[in-house]
Z-matrix of the N, CA and C atoms (Angstrom, degrees):
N
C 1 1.436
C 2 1.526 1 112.99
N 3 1.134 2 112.21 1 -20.79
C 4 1.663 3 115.21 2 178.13
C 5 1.578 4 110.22 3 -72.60
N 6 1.065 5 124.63 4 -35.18
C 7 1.056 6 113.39 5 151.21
C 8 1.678 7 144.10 6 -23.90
N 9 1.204 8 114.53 7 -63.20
C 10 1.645 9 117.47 8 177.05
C 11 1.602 10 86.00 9 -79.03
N 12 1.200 11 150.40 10 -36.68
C 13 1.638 12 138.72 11 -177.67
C 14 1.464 13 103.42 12 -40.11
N 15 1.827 14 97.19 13 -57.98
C 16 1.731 15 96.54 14 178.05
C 17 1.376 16 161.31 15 -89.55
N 18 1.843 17 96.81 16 5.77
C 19 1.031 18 131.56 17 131.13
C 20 1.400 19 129.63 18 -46.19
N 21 0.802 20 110.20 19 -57.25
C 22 1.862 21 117.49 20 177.19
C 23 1.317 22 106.40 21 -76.55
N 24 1.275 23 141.61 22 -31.34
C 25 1.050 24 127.67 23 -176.13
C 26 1.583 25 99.14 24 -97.12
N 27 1.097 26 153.62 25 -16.06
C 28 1.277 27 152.79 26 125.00
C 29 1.743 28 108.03 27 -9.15
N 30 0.962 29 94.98 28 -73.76
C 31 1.663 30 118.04 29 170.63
C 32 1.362 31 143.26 30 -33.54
N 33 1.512 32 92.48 31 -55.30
C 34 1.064 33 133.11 32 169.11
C 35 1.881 34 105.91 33 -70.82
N 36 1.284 35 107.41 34 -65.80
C 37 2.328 36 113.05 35 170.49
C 38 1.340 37 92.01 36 -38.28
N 39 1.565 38 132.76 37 -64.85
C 40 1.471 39 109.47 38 -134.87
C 41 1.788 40 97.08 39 -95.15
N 42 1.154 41 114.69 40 -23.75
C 43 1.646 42 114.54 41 161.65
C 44 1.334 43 110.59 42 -29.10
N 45 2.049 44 97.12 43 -83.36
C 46 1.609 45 95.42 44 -177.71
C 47 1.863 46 122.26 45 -48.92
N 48 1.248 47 109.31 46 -38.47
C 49 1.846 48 107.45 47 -158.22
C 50 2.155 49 97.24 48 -76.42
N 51 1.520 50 80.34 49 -18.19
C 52 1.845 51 71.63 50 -175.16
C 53 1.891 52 87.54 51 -76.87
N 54 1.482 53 143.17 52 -33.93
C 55 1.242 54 134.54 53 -122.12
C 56 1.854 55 80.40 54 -90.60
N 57 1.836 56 96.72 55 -40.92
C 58 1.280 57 123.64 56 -140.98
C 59 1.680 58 106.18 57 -75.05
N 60 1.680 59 114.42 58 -34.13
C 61 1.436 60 144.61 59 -122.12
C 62 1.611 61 75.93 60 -90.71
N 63 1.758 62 106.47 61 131.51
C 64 1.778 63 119.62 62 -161.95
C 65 1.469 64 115.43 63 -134.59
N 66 1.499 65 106.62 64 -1.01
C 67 1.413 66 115.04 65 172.58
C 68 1.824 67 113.10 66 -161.48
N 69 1.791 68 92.34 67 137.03
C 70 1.696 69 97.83 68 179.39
C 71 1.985 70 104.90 69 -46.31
N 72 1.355 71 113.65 70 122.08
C 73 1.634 72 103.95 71 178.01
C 74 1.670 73 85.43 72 -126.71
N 75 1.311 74 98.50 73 138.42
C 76 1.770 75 123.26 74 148.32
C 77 1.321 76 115.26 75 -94.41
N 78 1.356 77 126.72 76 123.30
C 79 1.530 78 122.54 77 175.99
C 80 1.590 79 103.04 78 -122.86
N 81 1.469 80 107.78 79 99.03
C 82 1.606 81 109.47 80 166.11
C 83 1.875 82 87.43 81 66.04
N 84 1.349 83 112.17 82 38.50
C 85 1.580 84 109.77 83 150.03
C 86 1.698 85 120.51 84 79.24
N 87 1.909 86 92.47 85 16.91
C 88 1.373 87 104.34 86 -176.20
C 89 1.743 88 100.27 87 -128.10
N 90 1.111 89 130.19 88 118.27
C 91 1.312 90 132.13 89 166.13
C 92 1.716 91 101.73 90 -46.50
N 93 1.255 92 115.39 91 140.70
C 94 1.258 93 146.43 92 -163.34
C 95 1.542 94 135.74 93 -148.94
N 96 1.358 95 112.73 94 104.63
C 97 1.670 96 111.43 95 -155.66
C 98 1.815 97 107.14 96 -89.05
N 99 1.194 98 101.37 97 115.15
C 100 1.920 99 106.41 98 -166.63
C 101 1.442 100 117.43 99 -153.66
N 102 1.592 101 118.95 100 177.55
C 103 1.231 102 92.40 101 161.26
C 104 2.015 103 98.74 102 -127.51
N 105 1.547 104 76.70 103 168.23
C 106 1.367 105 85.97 104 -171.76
C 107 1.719 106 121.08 105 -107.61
N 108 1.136 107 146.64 106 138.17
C 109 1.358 108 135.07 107 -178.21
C 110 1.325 109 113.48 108 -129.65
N 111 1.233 110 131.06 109 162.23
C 112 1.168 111 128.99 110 171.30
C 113 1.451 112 103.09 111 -153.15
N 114 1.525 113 138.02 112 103.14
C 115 1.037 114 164.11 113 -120.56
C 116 1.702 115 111.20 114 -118.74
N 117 0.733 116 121.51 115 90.25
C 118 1.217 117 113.05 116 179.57
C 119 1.737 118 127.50 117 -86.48
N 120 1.321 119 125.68 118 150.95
C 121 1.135 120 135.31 119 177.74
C 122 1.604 121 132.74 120 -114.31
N 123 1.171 122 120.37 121 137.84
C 124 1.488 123 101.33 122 158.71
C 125 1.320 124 134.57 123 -160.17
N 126 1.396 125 118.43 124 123.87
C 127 1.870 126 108.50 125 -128.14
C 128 2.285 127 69.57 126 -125.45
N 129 1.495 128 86.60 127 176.03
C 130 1.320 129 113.17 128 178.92
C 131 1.525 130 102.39 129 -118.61
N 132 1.108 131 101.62 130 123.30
C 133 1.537 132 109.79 131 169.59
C 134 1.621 133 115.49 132 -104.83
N 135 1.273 134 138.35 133 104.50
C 136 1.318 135 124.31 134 166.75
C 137 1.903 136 99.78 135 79.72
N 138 1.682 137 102.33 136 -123.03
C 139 1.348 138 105.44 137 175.81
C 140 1.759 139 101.72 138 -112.27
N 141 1.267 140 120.48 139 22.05
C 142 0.822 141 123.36 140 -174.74
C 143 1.418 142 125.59 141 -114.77
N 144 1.455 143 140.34 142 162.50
C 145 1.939 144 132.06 143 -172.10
C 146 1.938 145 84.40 144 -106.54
N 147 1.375 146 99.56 145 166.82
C 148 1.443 147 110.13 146 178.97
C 149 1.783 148 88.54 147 -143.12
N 150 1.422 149 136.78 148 146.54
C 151 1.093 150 112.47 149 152.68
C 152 1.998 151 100.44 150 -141.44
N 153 1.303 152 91.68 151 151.90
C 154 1.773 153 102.60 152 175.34
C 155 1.459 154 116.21 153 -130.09
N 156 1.484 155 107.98 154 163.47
C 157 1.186 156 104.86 155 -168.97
C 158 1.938 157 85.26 156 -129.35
N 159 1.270 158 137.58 157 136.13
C 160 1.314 159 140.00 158 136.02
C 161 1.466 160 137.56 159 -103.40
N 162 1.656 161 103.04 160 98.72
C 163 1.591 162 112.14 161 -169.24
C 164 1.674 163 115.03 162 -62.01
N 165 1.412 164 112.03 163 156.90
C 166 1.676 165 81.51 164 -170.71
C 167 1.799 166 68.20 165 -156.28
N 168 1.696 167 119.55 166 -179.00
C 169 1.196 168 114.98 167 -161.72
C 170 1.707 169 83.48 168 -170.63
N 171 1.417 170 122.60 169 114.33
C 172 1.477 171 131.08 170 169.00
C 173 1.234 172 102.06 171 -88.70
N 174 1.315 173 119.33 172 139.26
C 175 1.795 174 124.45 173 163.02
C 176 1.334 175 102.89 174 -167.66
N 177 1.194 176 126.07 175 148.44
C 178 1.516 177 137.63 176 153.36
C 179 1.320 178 132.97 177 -9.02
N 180 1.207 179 126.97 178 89.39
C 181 1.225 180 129.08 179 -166.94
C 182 1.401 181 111.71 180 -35.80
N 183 1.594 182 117.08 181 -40.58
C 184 1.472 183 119.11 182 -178.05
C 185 1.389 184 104.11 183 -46.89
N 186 1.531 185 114.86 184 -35.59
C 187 1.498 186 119.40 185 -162.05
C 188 1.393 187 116.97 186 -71.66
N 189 1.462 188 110.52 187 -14.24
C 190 1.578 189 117.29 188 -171.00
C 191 1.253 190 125.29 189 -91.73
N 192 1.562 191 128.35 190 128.79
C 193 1.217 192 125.70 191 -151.56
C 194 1.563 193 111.27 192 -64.49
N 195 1.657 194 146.13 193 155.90
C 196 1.042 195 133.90 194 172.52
C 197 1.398 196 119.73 195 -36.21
N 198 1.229 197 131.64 196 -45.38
C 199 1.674 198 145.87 197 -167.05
C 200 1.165 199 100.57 198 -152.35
N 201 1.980 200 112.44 199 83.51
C 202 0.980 201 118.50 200 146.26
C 203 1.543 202 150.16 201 -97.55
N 204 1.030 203 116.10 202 17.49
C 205 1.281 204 128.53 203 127.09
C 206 1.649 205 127.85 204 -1.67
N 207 1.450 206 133.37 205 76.79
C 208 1.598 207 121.27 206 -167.43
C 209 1.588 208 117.39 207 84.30
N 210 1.720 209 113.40 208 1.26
C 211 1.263 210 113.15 209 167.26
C 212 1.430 211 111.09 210 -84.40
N 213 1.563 212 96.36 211 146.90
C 214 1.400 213 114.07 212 -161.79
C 215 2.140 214 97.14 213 -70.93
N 216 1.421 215 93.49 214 131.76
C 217 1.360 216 91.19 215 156.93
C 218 1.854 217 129.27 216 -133.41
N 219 1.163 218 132.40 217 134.30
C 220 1.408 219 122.40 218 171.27
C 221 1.103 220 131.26 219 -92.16
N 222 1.413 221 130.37 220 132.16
C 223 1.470 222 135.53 221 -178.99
C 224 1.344 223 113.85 222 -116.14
N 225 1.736 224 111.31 223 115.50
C 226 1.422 225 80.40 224 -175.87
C 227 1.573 226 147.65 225 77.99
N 228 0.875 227 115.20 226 -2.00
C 229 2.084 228 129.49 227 -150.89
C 230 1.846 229 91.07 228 67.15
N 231 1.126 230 158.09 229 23.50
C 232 1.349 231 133.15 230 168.89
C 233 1.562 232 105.45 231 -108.03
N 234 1.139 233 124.44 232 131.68
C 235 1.660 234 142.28 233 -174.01
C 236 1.541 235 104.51 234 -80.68
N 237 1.397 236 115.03 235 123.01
C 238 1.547 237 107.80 236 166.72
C 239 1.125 238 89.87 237 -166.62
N 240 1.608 239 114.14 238 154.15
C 241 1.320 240 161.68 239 -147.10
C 242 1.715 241 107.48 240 -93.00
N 243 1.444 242 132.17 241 143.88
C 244 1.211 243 120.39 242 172.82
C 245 1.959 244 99.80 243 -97.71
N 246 1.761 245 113.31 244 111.77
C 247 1.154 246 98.80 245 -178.92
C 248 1.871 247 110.96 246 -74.77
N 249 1.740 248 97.99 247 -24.46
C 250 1.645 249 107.84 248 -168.07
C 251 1.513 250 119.80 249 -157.58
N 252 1.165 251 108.05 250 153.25
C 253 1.494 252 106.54 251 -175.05
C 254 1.523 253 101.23 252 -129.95
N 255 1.936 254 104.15 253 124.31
C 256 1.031 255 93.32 254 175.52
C 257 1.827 256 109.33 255 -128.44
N 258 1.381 257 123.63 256 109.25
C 259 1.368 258 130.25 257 -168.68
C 260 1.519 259 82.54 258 -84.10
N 261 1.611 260 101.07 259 151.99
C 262 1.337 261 120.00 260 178.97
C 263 1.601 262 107.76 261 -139.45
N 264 1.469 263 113.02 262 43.81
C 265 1.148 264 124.52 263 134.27
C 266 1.729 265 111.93 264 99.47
N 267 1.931 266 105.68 265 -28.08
C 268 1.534 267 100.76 266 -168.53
C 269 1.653 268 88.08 267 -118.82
N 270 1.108 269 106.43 268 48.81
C 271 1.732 270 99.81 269 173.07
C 272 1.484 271 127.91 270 96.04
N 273 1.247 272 110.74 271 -13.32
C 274 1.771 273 115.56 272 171.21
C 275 1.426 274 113.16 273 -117.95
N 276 1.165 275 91.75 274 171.72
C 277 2.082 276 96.71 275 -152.56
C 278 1.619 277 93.72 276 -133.71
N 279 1.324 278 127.52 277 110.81
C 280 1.629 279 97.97 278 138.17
C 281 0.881 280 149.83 279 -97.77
N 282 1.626 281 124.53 280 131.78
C 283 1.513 282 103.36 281 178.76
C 284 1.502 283 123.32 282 -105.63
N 285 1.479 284 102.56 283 146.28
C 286 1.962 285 117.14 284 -159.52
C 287 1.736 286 83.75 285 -82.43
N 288 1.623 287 126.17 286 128.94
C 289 1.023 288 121.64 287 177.13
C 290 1.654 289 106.40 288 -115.10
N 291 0.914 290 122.77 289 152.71
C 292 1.743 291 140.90 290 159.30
C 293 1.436 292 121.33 291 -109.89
N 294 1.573 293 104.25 292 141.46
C 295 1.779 294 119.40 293 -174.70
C 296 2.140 295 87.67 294 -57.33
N 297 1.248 296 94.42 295 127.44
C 298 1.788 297 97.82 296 167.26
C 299 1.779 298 98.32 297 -87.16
């Protein structure tokens, strides 16, 4: 029975990320349909502001290179680095990206 589950939910990932997918991405030199975020923060330190941004990039686990880790990715024309990959088990992956 797991079978037709993972079919459909197959089905179901690339439906939404194609419906969802919000920026041209190259991953390791392959166009890639996803979405992309870049998260911003902004905390108080002391008497002082701190602010961060963490880019992050959802796509299809199928889509993710074996060891991506340091694979090149593009956003946009902007260059950044794969620091991490985190699959969450039913078929989508995120990856934590860095300015290259």
């Amino acid at each position: 029975m797991a079978a037709p589950f993972a079919a459909l939910e197959s089905r179901l990932n690339t439906a939404v990320l194609s419906r969802l997918s919000n920026a041209a991405v190259t991953v390791d030199g392959a166009e890639v349909n996803g979405i992309f975020d870049n998260g911003y923060d902004l905390a108080t330190v002391g008497l002082s502001g701190m602010a961060s941004t963490q880019p992050t990039f959802t796509l299809s686990t199928s889509s993710v290179p074996a060891s991506p880790v340091g694979t090149p990715v593009v956003v946009n024309g902007t260059n950044y680095l794969v620091a991490a990959h985190e699959p969450d088990g039913t078929g989508i992956s995120r990856l934590i990206l860095e300015r290259a």
